[in-house]
C-alpha positions as CSV (number, residue, x, y, z in Angstrom):
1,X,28.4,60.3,-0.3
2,X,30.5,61.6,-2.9
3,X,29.4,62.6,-6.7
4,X,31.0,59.9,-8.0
5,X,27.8,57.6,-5.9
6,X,31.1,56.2,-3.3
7,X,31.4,57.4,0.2
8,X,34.5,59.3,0.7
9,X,38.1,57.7,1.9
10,X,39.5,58.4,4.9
11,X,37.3,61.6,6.1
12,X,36.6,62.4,9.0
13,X,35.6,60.2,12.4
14,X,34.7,57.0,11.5
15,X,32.7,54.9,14.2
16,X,35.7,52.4,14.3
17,X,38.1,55.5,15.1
18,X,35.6,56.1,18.1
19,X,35.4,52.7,19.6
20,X,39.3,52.8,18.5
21,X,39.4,55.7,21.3
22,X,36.7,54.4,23.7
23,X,38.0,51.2,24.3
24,X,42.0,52.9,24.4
25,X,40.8,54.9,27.2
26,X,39.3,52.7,29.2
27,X,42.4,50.1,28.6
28,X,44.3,53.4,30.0
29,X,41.9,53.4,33.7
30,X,41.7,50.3,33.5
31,X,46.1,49.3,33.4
32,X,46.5,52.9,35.8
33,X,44.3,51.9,38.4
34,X,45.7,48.1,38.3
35,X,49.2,49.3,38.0
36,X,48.5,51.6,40.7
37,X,47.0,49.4,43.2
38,X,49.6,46.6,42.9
39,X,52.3,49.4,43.5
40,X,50.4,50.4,46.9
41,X,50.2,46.6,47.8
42,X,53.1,45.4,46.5
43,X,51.8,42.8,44.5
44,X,53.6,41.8,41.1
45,X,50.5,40.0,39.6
46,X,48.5,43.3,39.6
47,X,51.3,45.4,38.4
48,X,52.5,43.2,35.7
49,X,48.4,43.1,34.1
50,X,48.7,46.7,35.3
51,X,51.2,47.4,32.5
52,X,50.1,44.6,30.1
53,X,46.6,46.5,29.9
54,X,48.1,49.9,29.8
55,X,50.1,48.6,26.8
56,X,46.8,48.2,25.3
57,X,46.1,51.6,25.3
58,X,49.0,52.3,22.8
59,X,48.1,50.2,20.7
60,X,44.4,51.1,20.4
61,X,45.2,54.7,20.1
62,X,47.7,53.7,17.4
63,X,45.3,51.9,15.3
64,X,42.5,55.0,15.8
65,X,44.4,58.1,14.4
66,X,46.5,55.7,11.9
67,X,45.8,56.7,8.5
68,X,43.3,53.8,6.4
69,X,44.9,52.8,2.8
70,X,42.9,54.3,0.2
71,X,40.9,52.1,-1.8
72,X,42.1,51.6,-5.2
73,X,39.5,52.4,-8.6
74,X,39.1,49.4,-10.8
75,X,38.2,48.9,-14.0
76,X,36.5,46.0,-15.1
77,X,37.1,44.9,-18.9
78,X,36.2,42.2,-21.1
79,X,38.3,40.3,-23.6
80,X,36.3,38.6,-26.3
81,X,37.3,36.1,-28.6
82,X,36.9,34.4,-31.3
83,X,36.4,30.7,-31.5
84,X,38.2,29.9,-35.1
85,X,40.3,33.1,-36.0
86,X,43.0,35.1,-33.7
87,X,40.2,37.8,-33.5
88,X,40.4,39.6,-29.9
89,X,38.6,42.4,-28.7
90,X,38.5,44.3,-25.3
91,X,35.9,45.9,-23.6
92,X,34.3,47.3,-20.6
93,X,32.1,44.8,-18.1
94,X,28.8,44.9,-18.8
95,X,26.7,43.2,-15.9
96,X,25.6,39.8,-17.3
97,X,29.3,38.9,-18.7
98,X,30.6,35.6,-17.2
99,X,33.6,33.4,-18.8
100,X,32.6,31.4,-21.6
101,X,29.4,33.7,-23.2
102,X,28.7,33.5,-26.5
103,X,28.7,37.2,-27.7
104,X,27.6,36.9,-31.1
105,X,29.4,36.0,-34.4
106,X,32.7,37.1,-35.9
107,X,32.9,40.0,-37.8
108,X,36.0,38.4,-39.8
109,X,35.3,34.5,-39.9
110,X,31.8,34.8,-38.4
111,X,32.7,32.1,-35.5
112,X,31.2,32.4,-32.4
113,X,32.7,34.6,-30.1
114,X,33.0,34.0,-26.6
115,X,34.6,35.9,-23.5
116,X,37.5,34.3,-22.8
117,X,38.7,36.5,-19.6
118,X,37.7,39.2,-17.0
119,X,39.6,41.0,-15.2
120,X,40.2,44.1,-13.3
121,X,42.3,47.1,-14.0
122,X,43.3,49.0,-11.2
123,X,43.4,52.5,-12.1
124,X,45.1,54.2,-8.8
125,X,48.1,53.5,-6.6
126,X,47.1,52.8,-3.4
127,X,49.4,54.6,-0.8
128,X,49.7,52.3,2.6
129,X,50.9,54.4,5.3
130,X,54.5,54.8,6.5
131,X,55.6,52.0,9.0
């Protein structure tokens, strides 16, 4: 874990890299050996699966070193407003906030205000990899 209390992005081996690999290199014994074997007995069933699973191997291999997207930071705000004036006023999430809660009373018309919207603020461009 990281200090910010999220695991890190993109470090290291995952477990989905190794199985990534695992099953790649047994698609690559697997496709040889087939491949292989039809060769020897010249028989276009086995050598056609041969390279079909051997294909596999590519594309396992691709998907286990390529690099993940990182995960964009959010942030969450509120916007509160007020039932009877134009008053508006935007905040951070607090955990309880749902659409429609009355917050309190206006401080310029005292009307009830209520939160009207939440939404999230992404505060990172996520970088996707290079196809």
């Amino acid at each position: 874990m990281s200090d910010s209390g999220q695991p890190p992005v993109g470090k290291g081996v995952t477990g989905g890299r190794i199985v990534a690999v695992m099953i790649g290199l047994l698609c690559l014994l697997v496709g040889m050996s087939l491949l292989i074997q039809g060769w020897q007995t010249n028989d276009q069933i086995s050598v056609i699966l041969g390279l079909f699973v051997f294909s596999l191997f590519f594309s396992f291999m691709g998907a286990a070193w390529r690099v993940p997207a990182q995960n964009p930071i959010f942030r969450t705000v509120t916007v509160a407003k007020c039932s009877k004036c134009d008053y508006t006023e935007v905040r951070d999430f607090q955990r309880g906030d749902y659409i429609y809660k009355v917050l309190g009373k206006c401080k310029e018309c005292s009307g009830d205000v209520y939160v009207k919207t939440i939404y999230a603020i992404p505060l990172q461009k996520t970088q996707l990899p290079a196809s």
